[in-house]
C-alpha positions as CSV (number, residue, x, y, z in Angstrom):
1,X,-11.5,0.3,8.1
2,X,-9.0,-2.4,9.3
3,X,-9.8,-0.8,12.9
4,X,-13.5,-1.1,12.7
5,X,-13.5,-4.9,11.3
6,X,-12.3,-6.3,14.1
7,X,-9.4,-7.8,13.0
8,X,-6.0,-7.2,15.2
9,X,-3.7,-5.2,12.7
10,X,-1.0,-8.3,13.6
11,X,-3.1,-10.4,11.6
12,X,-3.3,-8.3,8.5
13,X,-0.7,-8.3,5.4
14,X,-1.2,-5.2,3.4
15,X,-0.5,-5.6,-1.1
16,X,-0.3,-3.1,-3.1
17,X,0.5,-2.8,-6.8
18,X,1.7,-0.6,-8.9
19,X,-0.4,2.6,-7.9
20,X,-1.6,0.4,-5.6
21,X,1.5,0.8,-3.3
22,X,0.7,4.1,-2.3
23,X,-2.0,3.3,-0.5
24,X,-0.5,-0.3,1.4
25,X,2.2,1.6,2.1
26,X,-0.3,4.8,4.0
27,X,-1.6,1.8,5.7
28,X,1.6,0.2,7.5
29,X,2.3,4.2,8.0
30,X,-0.7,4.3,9.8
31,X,-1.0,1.0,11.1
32,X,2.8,0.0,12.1
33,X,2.0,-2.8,14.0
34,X,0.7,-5.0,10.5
35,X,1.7,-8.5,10.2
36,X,3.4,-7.8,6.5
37,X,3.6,-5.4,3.6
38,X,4.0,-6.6,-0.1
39,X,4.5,-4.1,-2.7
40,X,4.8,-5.3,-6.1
41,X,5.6,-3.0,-9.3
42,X,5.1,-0.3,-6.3
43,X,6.1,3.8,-6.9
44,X,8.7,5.3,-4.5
45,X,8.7,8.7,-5.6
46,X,5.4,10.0,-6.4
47,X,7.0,13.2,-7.8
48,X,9.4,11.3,-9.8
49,X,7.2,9.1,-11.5
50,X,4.4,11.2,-12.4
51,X,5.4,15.1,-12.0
52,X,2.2,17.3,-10.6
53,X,4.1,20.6,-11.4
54,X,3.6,21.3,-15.0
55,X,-0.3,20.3,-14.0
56,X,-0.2,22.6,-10.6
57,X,-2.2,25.2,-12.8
58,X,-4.5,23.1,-14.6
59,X,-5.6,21.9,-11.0
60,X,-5.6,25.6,-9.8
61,X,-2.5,25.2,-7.0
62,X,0.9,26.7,-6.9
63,X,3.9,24.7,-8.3
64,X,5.5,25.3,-4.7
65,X,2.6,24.1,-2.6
66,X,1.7,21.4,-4.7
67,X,5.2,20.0,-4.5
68,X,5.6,20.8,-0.5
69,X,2.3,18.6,-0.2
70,X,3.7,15.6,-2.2
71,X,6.8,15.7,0.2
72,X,4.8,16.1,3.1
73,X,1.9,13.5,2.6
74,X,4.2,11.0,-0.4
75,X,7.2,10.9,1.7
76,X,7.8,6.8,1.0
77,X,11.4,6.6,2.3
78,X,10.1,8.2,5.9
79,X,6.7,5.8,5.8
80,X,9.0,2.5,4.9
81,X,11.7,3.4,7.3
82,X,9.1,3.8,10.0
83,X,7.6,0.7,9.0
84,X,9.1,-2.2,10.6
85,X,7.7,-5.4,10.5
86,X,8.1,-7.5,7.4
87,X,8.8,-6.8,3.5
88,X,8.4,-8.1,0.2
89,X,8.9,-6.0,-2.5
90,X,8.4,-7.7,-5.9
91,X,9.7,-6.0,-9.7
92,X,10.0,-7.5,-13.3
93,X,13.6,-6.3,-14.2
94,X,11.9,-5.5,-17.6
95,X,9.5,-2.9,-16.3
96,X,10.0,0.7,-18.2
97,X,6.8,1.7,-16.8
98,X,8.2,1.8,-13.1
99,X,11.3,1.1,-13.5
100,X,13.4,-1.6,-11.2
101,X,15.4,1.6,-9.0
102,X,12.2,2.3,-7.5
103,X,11.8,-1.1,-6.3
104,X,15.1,-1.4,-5.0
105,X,14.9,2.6,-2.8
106,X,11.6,0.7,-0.6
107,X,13.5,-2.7,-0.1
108,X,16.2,-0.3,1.4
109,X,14.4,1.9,2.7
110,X,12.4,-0.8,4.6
111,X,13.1,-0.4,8.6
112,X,12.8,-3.9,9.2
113,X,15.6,-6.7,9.7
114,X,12.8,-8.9,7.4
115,X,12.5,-7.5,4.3
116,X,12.8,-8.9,0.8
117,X,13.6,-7.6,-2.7
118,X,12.1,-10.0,-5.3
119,X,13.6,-9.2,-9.0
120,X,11.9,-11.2,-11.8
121,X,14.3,-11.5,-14.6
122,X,10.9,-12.2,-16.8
123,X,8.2,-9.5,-17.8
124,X,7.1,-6.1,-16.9
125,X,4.8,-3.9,-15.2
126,X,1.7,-5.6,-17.1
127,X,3.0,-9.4,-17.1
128,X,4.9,-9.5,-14.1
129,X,2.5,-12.4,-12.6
130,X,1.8,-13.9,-15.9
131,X,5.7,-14.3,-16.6
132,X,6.6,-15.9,-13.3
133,X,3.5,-17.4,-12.1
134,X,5.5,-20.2,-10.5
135,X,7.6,-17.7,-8.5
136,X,5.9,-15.1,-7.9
137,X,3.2,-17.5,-6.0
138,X,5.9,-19.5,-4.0
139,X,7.7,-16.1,-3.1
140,X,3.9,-14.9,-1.7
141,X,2.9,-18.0,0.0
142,X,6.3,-18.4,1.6
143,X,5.9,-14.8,3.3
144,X,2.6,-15.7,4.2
145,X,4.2,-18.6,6.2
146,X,6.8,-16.1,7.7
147,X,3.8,-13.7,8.5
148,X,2.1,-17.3,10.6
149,X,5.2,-18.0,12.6
């Protein structure tokens, strides 16, 4: 736990990818005061990208509950809009797996005045990196400088 290392939580720059996101973005929930967040190929609708109520039975829940706790605990656009230190949300404009909208709802729903969309015009969910490796490494390093200063 970022609480128990020791480290200030103004020194610390969350990522998460893809499914990933869910959890970076619990963290500057939890931990507002966090030098940065970067979310690339991240969800912002749980519900909407992977739907739990056709599975609420097979996991032995009600449809209704299960959805109420999705809204309640996977609520991205009230976590990001509380959130407001600084952004970077990356997306390959080619991804069909999460498509670009969802990267486009956190950048604006970001609560920050420093916040970033980043759209690659080259690969997708899987190649995002691989297809803008030049890019995607100058857009990272140069919040990491913002994140110093």
């Amino acid at each position: 736990c970022i609480r128990d290392s020791g480290v200030p939580p103004e020194r610390v720059v969350a990522f998460g990818r893809s499914l990933g996101s869910i959890y970076a973005i619990e963290l500057a929930h939890r931990l507002p005061k966090l030098a940065g967040l970067v979310i690339e190929s991240g969800v912002a609708s749980i519900d909407e990208q992977w739907s739990f109520a056709d599975k609420a039975e097979q996991m032995g829940c009600d449809p209704a509950d299960l959805r109420a706790a999705v809204a309640e605990h996977l609520d991205h656009r009230v976590k990001l809009a509380g959130y407001t230190g600084r952004l970077l949300v990356l997306h390959a404009s080619g991804d069909r797996l999460v498509v670009p909208s969802h990267a486009e709802r956190m950048h604006a729903w970001g609560g920050g005045s420093e916040k970033k969309l980043v759209m690659f015009p080259r690969g997708d969910h899987n190649s995002i990196l691989a297809a803008n490796s030049y890019e995607y490494v100058a857009e990272v390093q140069g919040f990491l400088r913002g994140v110093r200063e």
